[in-house]
Structure formats: C-alpha cells, structure tokens
N, C-alpha and C positions, 0 to 999 in steps of 0.2 A: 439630598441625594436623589439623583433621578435615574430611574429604574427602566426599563424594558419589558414590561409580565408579557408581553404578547412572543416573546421566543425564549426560551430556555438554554441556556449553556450547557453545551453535549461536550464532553473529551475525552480521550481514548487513552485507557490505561496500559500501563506495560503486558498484561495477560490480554490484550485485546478489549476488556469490554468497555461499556459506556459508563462513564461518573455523571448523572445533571449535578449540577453543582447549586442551579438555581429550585427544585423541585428534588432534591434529597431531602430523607428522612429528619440530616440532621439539621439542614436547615427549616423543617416543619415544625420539630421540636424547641428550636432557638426563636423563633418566631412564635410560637405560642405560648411559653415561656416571656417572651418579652411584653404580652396581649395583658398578660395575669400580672405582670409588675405594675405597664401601667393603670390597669383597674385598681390596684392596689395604691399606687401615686395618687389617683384622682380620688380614694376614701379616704386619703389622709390626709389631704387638702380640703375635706368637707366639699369636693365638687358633685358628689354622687352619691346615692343612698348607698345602703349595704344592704337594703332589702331592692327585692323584684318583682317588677306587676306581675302580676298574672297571665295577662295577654302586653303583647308590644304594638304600639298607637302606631297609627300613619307617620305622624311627626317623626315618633321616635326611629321609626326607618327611613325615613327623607334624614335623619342628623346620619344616621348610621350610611348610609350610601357614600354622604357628603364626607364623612371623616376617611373610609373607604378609598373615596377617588383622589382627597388629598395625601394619603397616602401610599398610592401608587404613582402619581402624576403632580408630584406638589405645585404651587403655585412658585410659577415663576420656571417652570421646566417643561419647556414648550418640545414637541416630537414633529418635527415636520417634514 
C-alpha cells in the first residue's frame, strides 16, 4: 500500500467542520495498536527479545529508520 504522509486528507462534514481522516485520533489509536500486535508477532516467532537495553545502539536506529521509511514509502512505490 503506498501512502502520501506528506499531506493529510481534510473533508468537510455536514455541521461545517473538518474530519483529517489521515491524522485523527482514531486512526493514531489503530496504528498503535497495530505497532503492539506486530511486537507481539515478532516475540512469538522468537524474532525479538521480550527484554530492552537500556540505551538503544546506533544500529539499532539505522534498522529503526530503515523499517520506518519502508513503511511509509515501501519498496516498489515510487512518488514522482
């Protein structure tokens, strides 16, 4: 699925105001919700500890970035 983050879906309800469709509550809550299942996915395939350093490495935020941008911009879903 390839996404747009860089503008938000505005539309105008019957009482006048604005819905974001893309940047509402409930979709913050369905997206973080979906963050915690797949954490949950990847400790039950033994991909991930269920403990947490302490501090987070360099690496560990270069994979994080990387998982990040594939998930905003997957491969294969060019914006030109």
């Amino acid at each position: 699925m390839c996404m747009n983050y860089n503008t938000a879906n505005v539309s105008e309800v019957e009482d006048g105001t604005t819905q974001e469709s893309l940047y509402s509550e409930v979709s913050k809550l369905r997206l973080k919700d979906a963050v915690i299942y797949y954490q949950d996915l990847l400790a039950q395939n033994n991909l991930i500890s269920s403990e947490s350093s302490a501090s987070i490495s360099h690496e560990a935020m270069l994979m994080g970035e990387e998982i990040f941008q594939n998930t905003l911009d997957p491969p294969g879903c060019k914006n030109f």
